[in-house]
NUTI-991197 format. One record per residue (C-alpha): residue in three letters; z, y, x. Coordinates in steps of 0.25 Angstrom, whole numbers. Layout:
<nodes>
+------+-------+-------+-------+
: type :    pz :    py :    px :
+------+-------+-------+-------+
:  ALA :     Z :     Y :     X :
...
+------+-------+-------+-------+
</nodes>
This chain:
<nodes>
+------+-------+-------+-------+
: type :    pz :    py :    px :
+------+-------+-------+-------+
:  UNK :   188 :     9 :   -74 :
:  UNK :   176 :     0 :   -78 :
:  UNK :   176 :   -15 :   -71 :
:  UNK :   162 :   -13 :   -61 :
:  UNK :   169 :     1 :   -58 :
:  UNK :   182 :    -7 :   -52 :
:  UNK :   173 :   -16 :   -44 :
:  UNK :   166 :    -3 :   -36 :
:  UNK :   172 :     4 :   -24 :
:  UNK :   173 :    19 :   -27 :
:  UNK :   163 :    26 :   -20 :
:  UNK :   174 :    35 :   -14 :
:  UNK :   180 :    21 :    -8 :
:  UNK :   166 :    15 :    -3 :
:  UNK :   164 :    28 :     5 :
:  UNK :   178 :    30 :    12 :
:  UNK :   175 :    14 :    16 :
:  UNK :   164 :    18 :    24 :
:  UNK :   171 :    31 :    27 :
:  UNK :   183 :    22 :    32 :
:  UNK :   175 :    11 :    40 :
:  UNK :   168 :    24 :    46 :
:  UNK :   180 :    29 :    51 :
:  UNK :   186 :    15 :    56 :
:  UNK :   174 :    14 :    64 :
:  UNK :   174 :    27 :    71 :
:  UNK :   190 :    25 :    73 :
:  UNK :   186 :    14 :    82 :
:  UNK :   176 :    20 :    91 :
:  UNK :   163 :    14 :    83 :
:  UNK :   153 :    27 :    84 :
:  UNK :   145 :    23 :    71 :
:  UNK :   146 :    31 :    59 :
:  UNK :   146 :    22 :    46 :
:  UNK :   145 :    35 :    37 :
:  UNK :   132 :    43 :    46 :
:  UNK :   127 :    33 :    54 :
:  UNK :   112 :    31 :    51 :
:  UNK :   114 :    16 :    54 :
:  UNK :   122 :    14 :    41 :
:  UNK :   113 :    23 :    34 :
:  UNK :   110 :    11 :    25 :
:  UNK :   125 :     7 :    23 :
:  UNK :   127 :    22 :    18 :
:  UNK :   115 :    22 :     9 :
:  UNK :   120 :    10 :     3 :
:  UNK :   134 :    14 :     1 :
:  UNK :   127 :    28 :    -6 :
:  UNK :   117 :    17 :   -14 :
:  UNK :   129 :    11 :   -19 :
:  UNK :   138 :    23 :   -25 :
:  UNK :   126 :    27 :   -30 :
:  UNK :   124 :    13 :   -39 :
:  UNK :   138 :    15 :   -42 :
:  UNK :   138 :    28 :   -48 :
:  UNK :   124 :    25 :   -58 :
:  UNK :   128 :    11 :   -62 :
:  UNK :   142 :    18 :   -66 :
:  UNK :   151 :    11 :   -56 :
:  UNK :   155 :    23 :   -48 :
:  UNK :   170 :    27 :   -51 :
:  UNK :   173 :    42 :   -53 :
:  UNK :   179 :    47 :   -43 :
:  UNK :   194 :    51 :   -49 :
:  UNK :   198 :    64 :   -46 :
:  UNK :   211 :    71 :   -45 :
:  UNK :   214 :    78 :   -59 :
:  UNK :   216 :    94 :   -59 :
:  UNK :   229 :    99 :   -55 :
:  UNK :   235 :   104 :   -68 :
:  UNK :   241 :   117 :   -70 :
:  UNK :   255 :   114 :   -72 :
:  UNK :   254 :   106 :   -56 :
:  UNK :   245 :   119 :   -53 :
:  UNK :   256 :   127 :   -55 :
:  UNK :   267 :   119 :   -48 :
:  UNK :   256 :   119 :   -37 :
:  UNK :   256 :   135 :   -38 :
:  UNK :   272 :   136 :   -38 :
:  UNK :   272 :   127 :   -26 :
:  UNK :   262 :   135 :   -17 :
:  UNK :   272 :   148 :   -20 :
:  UNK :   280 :   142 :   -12 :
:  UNK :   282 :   151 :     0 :
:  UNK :   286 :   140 :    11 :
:  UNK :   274 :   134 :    23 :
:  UNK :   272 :   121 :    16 :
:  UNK :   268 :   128 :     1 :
:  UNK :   261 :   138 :     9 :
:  UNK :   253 :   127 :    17 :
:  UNK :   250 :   119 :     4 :
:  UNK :   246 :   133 :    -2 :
:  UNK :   236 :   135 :     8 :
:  UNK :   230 :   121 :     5 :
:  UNK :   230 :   122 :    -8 :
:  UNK :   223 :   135 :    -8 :
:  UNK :   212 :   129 :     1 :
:  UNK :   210 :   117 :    -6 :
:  UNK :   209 :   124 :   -20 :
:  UNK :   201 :   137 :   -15 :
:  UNK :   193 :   130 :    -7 :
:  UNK :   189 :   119 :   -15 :
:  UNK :   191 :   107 :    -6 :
:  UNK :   194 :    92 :    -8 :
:  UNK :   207 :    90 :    -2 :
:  UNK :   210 :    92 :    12 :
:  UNK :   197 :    86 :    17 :
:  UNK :   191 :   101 :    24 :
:  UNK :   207 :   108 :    27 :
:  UNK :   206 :   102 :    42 :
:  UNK :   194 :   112 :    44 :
:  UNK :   202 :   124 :    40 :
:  UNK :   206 :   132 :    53 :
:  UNK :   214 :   145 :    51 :
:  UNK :   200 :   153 :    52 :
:  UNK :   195 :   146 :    39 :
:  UNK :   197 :   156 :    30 :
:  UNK :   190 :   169 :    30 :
:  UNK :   199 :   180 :    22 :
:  UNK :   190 :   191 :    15 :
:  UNK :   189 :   200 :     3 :
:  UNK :   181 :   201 :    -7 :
:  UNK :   174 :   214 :   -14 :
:  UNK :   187 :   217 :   -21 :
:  UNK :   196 :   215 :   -10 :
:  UNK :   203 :   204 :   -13 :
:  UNK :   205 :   194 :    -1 :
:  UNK :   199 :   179 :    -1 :
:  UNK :   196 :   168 :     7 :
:  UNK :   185 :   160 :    12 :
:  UNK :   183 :   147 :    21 :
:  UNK :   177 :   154 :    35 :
:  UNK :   170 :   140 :    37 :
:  UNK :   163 :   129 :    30 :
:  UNK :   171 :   116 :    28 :
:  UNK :   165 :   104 :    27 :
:  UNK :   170 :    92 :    18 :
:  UNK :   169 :    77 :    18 :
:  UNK :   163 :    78 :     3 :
:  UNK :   158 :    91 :     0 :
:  UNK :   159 :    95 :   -13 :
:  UNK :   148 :    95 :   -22 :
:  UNK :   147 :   104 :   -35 :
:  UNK :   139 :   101 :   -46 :
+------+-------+-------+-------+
</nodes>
């Protein structure tokens, strides 16, 4: 990591600062929202105006990602998920969700009710599944 690179917050951390401050103040009965509120429009603008500088003048950290799951773990994933008892099942059915569905984490699983899905077939009769509703995300994500 270059030195003015160690001396920057990552934008990540900047934003779950306010997202924590936010969420301290609401805990204790404040009815201002430091995130939406058009007074701290200003503060937000500023905030934005900052990790924008940041990422042109080249002191904006990547964000580190998890590295893909190699085969061999895959694998042993797929073994696991044969099992046949309730915990494997229920870790099967996440697992399924999370990689079908394309979702980051947990973050939209809360909204799933047992009419989420919508069972149908397709021209050649093979049976698939679709979500019945939309979900919505903190972060949606955004394809290039």
């Amino acid at each position: 990591m270059q030195a003015d690179q160690a001396q920057e917050y990552h934008k990540n951390s900047l934003k779950n600062v306010r997202a924590a401050i936010n969420r301290y103040l609401k805990d204790n009965g404040k009815d201002i929202d430091i995130v939406k509120d058009k007074e701290f429009k200003n503060a937000n603008s500023m905030l934005n105006a900052k990790l924008k500088f940041n990422l042109k003048s080249g002191i904006s950290r990547l964000t580190q990602h998890y590295q893909l799951i190699a085969l061999d773990k895959l694998g042993k994933i797929n073994a696991y998920l044969q099992k046949s008892d309730p915990v494997a099942l229920r870790f099967k059915i996440w697992y399924l969700l999370a990689i079908h569905f394309v979702t980051k984490g947990i973050e939209f699983h809360h909204q799933l009710t047992t009419t989420s899905l919508k069972f149908e077939y397709d021209k050649s009769g093979m049976e698939y599944i679709t979500l019945n509703h939309e979900t919505l995300q903190k972060n949606p994500l955004r394809w290039c």
